[in-house]
C-alpha positions in Angstrom: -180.1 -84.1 57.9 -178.4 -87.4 57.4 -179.5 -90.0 55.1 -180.4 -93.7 56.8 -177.5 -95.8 56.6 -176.7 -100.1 58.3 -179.9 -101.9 59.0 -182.3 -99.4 58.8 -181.6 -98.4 54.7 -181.2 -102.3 54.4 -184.4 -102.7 56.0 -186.2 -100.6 53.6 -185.0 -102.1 51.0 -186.2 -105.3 52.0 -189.5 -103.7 52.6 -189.5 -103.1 48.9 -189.2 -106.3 47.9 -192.0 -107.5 50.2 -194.2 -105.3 48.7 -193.3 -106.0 44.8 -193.5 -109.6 45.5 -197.3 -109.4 47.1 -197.7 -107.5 43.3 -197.5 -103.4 44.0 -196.3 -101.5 42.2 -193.5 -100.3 43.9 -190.6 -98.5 42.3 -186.2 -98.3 43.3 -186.8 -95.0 43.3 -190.3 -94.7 46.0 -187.8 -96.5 48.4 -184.5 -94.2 47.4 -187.3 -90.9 48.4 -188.6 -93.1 51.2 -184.5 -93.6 52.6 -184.3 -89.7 52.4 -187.7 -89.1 54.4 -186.4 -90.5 57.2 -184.5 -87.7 57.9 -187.6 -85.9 58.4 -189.6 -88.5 60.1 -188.3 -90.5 62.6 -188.8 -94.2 62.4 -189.8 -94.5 65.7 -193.4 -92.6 64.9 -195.2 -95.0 63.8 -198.1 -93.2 62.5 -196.0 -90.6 60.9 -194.1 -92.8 58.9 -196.5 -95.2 57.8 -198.6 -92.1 56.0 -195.2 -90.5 54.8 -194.6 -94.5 53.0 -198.0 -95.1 51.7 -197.7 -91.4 50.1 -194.7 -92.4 48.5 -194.6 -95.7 47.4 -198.1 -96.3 46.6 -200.0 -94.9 43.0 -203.2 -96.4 43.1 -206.1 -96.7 45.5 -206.5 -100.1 44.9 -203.4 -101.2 46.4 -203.7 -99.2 50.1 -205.6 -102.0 51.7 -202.6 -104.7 50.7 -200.1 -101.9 51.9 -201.6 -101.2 54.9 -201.5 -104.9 55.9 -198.4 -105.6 54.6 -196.7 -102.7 56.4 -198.5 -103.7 59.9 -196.8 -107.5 59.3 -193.5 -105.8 58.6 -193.7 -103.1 61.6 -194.4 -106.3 64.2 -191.5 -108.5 62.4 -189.0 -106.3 64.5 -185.6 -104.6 63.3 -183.8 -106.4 60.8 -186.2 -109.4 61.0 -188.0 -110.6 57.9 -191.8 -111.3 58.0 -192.9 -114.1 57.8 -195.4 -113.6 54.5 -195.9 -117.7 54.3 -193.0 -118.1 51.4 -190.5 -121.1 51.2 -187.5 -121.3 49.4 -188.1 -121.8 46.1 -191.4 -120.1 45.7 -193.2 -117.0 46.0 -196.1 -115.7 47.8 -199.0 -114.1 46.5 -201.5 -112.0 49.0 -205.2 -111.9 47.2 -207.3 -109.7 48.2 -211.0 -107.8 46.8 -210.2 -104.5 46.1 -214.0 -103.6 45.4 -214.5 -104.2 49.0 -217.0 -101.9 50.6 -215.2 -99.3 52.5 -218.0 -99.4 55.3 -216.6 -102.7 56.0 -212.8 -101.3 56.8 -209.1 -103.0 56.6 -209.5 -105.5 59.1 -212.4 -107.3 57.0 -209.9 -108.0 53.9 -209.3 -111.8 53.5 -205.5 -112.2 53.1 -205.0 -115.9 51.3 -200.9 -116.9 50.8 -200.9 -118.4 47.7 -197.4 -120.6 47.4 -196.0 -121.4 43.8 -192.8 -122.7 42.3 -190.7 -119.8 40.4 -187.3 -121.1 40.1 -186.4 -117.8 38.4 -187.7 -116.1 41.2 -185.7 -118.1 43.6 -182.3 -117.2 42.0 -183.6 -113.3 42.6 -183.6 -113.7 46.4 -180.1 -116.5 46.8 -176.9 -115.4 47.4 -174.1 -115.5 45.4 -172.3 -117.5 47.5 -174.5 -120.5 47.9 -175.3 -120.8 44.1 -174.5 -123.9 42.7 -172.6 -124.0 39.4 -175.6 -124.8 37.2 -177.5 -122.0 39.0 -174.3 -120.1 38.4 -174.7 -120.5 34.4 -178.6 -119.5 35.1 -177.8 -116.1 37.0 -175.0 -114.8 34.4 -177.5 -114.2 31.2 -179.9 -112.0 33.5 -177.1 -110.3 35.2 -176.3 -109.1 31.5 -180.1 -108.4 30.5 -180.4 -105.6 33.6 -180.5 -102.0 32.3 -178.4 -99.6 33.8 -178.5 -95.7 33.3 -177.4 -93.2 35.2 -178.2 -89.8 36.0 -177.8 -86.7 34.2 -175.1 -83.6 35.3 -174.9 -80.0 33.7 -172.2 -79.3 31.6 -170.8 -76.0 31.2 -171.8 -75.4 27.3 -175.1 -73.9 27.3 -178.4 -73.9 24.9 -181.9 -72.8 24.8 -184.0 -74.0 27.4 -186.5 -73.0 30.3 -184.0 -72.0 32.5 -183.5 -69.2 34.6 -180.5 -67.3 32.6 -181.7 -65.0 30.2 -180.3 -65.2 26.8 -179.7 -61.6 26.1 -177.1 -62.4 23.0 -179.6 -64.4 21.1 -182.4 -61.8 22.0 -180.0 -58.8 20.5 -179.5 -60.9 17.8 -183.2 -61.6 16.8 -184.5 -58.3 17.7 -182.5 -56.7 14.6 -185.4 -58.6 12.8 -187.9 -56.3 14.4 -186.0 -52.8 14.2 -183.9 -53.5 17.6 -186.9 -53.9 19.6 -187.0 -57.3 21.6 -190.5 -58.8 21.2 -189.4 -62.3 22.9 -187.7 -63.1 26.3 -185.9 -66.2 25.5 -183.9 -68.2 27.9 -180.7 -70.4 28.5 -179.7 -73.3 30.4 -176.9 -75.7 30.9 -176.3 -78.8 28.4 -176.6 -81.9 30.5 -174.9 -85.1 29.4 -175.2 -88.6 31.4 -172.5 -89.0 34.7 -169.5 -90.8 34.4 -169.5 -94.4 36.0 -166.2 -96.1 37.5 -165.6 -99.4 39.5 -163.4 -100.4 41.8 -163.6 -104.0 42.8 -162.3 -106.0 45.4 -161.1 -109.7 43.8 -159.2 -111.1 46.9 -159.4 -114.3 49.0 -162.5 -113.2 51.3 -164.0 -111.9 47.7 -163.4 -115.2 46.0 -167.0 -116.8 45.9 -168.1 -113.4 44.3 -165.5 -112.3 42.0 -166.4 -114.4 39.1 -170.2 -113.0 39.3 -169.1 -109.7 39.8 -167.3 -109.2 36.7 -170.2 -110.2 34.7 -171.7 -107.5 37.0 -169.1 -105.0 35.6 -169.4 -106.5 32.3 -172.7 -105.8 32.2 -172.5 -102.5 33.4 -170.1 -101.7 30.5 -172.2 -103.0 27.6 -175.5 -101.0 29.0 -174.6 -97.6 29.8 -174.7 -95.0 26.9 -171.4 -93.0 29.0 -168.2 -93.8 29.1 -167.1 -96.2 32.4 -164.0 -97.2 33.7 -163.2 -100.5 36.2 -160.5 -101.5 38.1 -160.0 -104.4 40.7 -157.6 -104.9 43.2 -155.9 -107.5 46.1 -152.8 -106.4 46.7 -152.2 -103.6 44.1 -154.8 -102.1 41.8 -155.0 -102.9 38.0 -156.8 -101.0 35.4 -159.0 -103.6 32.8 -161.0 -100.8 31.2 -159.6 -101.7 27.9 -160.3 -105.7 28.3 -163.9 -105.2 30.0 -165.3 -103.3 27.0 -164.8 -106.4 24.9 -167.9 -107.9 22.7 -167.6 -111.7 24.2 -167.9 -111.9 28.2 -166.2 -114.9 28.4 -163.1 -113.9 26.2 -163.1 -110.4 28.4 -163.1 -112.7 31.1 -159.7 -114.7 30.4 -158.7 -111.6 29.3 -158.6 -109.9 32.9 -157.5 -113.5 34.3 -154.6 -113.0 32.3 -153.8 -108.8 33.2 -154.2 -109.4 37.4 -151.2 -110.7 38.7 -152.8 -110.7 42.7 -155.6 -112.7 42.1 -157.2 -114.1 45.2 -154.4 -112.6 47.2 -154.4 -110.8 50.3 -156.3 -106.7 50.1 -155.0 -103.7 51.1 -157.8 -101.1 50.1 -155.7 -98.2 51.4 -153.0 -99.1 48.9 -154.9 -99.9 46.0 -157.1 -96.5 46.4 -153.7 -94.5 46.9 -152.7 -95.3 43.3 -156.1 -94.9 42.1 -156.0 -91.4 43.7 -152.8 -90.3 42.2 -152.5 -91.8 39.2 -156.4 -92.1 37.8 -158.4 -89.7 39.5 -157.6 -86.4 37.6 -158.7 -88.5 34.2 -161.1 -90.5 35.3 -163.6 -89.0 38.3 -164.2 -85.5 36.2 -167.2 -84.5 35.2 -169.6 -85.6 38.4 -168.2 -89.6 37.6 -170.2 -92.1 40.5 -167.6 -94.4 42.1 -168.7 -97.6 42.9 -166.2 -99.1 45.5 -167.0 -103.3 45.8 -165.7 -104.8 49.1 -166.6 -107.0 52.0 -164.0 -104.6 54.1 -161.2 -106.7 55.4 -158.3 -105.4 55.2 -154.5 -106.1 56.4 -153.0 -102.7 55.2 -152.3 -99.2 57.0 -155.7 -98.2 58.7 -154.9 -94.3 58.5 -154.3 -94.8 55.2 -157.2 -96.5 54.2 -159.0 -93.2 56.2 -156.7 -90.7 54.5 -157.2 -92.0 51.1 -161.2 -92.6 51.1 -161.6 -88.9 52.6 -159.6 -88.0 49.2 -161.9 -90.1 46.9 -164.8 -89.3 48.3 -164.2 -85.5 48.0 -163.4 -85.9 44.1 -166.3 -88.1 42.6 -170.1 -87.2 43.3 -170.7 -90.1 44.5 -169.3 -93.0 46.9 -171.5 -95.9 46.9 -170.0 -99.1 48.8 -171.0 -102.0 47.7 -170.5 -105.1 50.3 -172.0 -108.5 49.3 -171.7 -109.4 53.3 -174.2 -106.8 54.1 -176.7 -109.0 52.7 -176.9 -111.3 56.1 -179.9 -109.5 58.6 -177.2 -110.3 61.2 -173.9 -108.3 59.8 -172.5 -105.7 61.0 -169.4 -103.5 59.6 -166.9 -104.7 62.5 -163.7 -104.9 60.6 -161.5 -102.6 60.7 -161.3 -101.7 57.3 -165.1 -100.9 57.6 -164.9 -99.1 60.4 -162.3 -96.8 58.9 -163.7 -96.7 55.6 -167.5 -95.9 56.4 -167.5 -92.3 57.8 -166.7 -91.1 54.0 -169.2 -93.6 52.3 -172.1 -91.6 50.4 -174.3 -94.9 50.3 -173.5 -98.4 52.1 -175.8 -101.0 50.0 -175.6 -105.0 49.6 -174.5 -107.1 46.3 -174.9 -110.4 47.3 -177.9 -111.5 45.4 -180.3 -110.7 41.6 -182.8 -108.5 43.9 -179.8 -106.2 45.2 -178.6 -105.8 41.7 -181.9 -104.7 40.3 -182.3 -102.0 43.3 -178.8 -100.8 42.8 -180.0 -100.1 39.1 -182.9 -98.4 40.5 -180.7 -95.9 42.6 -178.4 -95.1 39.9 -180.7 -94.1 37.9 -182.5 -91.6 40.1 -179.3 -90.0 41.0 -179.7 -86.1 41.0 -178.3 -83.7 38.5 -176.7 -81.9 41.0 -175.1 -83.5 44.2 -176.7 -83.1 47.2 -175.5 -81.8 50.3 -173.4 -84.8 52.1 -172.2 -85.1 55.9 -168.9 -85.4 55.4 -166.5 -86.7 58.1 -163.3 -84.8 58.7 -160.5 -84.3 61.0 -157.6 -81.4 61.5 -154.8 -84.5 60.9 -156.4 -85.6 57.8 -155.9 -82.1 56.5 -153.0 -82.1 58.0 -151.5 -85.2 56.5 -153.3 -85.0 52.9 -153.1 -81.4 52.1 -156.4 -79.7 50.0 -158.2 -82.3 48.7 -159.6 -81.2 45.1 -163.0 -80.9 44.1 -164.0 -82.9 40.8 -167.5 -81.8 39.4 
């Protein structure tokens, strides 16, 4: 079963915030579980999917009524269309409603009253990066740096005492010499699990200018909140390493800093070159041990098209995760035309937005539900890829 990937996924997503912002409780990971029923359930059964969502997103009784009606405005909206919940830009909507209610009464007699009021802060969550002027700029920065970011656990090969399934029959021999050889406990082993590797790879040329600045307080960010070890790289024309200058203690000296290491800044991109020397000369040291790639583009691309293919098939195969992140994806009306997209997407694990605060906050959400051990991925594949790469290693 595949996972839902283009409008629908970014749908979802969107459906999330509708709900948080009419105050549910509604967690990343209730829409991450949601993403994967859909495999399951198809969207097109109505009934079917709105219990399977309800079940899933929603904890307390209280909120079904506001979730029923909010999912019935959402389902009429259409396919990537927005409802219209009575916001404007610049403020948010509140739906009241009585959740003491009689029940004889039923869903249709619950008073839904749009409250509008300003929240500039809340504002910034839902604007692009691109549109953002420069004092609004300054304002996103700080909370880019205040999100938390962890990621997921994966087993290590060292092993300790545990609930697992192994039984520890070298610890039991050793303790039952305390009772005359006789084993009066079953005690058990499992795998030491330590949290995933994280590496970026970041696109920083012309068509990424408006976002590059934001995104390396993104990266910055990411570097200063993780417990693991992280790498990140950008790229244009060529690729360059700025690991050691992004784990710096001042984000505007780190900032100059990389300024100063990238020669191709704001140049032209060629993703199949730059992930060629990431795959041969990085890879083995840095994607072991179950690492998550992040890969940051908005997919256009003048370089080799079968190389871009070859080389993402390779990537993809060696980290446990291949999330592309594409600020462009944001727009309802996008769709992955380019040809770096289209050769690029067939070995994508997840294909989210970045373009605004809210996308951020769900990407957090994601990585840190990841699963300890990777799940079972459609992966694309073709006799002249093999044929022209060779084996392609398996990392973790």
């Amino acid at each position: 079963m595949s996972e839902p990937t283009g409008n629908l996924l970014h749908n979802l997503v969107y459906f999330g915030r509708v709900l948080r912002a009419i105050g549910l409780d509604v967690q990343p990971d209730g829409i991450g579980n949601l993403a994967k029923a859909t495999a399951w359930i198809p969207i097109d059964r109505k009934q079917d999917f709105h219990l399977a969502a309800r079940s899933l997103l929603i904890r307390r009784q209280q909120d079904l009524l506001a979730f029923d009606r909010a999912f019935e405005m959402f389902w009429k909206a259409g396919v990537g269309q927005k409802p219209d919940l009575g916001s404007t830009a610049g403020t948010t909507t509140t739906i009241e409603y009585d959740p003491l209610m009689p029940e004889a009464e039923g869903p249709e007699s619950v008073s839904f009253a749009p409250r509008i009021r300003y929240s500039p802060a809340e504002a910034l969550r839902y604007k692009d990066f691109a549109e953002l002027s420069s004092e609004e700029l300054n304002a996103v920065k700080p909370l880019l740096a205040e999100l938390k970011w962890k990621l997921g656990q994966h087993p290590t090969r060292r092993w300790q005492r545990g609930r697992g399934d192994v039984i520890d029959m070298r610890l039991m021999l050793r303790q039952s010499f305390r009772h005359g050889g006789e084993p009066l406990q079953v005690l058990r082993r499992q795998h030491r699990s330590k949290p995933r590797r994280l590496v970026v790879i970041a696109d920083i040329s012309g068509s990424m200018e408006r976002y590059s600045s934001l995104l390396l307080h993104f990266i910055f960010g990411l570097s200063q909140s993780l417990d693991s070890w992280s790498e990140a790289f950008v790229f244009s024309t060529r690729l360059t390493r700025i690991t050691r200058q992004i784990h710096g203690h001042d984000v505007e000296q780190t900032l100059a800093a990389v300024a100063q290491q990238v020669p191709d800044w704001s140049g032209g991109t060629r993703i199949g070159q730059a992930l060629k020397t990431f795959n041969f000369t990085w890879a083995r040291r840095v994607l072991a041990r179950g690492a998550v790639v992040l890969l940051v583009s908005d997919g256009w691309d003048r370089g080799d098209e079968g190389l871009l293919r070859v080389e993402m098939a390779r990537l993809q195969r060696s980290s446990y995760r291949l999330i592309w992140l594409n600020p462009l994806l944001g727009s309802p009306d996008y769709e992955p035309l380019t040809r770096g997209m289209q050769g690029a997407l067939p070995f994508v694990d997840d294909f989210l937005p970045i373009h605004n605060l809210a996308s951020v906050e769900d990407l957090a959400g994601s990585l840190g539900s990841l699963q300890q051990r990777r799940p079972v991925r459609k992966q694309w594949s073709a006799p002249s890829l093999q044929l022209a790469t060779g084996p392609i290693e398996e990392h973790g």
